[in-house]
N, C-alpha and C positions, 0 to 999 in steps of 0.2 A: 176109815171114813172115805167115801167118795165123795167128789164135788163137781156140781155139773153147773154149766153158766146158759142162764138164760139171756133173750138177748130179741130186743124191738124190733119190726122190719115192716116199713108202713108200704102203703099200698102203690103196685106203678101202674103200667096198663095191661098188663098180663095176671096179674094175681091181687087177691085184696090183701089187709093187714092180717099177715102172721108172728108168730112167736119159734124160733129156735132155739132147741137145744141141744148140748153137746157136751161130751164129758171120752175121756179116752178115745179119739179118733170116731165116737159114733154122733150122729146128728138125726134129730127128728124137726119137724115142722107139724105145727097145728097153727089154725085159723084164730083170729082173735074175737073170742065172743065177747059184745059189747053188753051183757047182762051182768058180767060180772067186773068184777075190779082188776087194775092192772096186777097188782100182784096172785090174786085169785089166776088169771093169765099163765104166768109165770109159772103158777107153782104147776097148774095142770101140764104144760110142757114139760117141767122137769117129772113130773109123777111119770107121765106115756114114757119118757127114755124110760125112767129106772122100770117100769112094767116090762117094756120091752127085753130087757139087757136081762132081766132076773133080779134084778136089786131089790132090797126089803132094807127098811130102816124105819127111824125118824126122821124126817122132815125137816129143817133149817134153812130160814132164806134169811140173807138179807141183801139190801141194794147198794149198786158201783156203778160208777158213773157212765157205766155200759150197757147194763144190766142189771139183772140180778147173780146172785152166786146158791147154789143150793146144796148143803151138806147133810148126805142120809147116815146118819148115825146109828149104830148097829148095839152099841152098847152107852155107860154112864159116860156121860161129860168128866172129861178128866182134862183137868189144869196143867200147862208144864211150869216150874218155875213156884216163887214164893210170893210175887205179885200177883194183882187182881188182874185180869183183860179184860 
């Protein structure tokens, strides 16, 4: 699995509100389209890195108090352990 974090960054006076993402030392920046929803946001950030980098998955977000977190899963969800997460 890879995990890449997305991440808010509102407007100053040089640039409007964009969205960051990053995952292994790479970073992309896209603009914040206001047509869509904030996680709609996030996840196309996270889509352009993995487009970029080559990564192919499923898709998995969910939100922290930063951001968001995004894991592209390449195979079945597998549990470790005998409890539920």
């Amino acid at each position: 699995m890879i995990a890449i974090e997305t991440r808010y960054h509102g407007p100053t006076n040089t640039k409007g509100s964009h969205i960051v993402a990053s995952a292994n030392g790479h970073r992309l920046t896209i603009g914040v389209d206001n047509a869509v929803s904030v996680a709609d946001n996030h996840a196309n950030a996270a889509k352009e890195l993995a487009r970029k980098l080559g990564w192919r998955g499923r898709l998995i977000g969910g939100h922290t108090n930063k951001g968001m977190v995004w894991v592209w899963n390449n195979g079945p969800v597998v549990l470790l352990g005998d409890s539920d997460v």
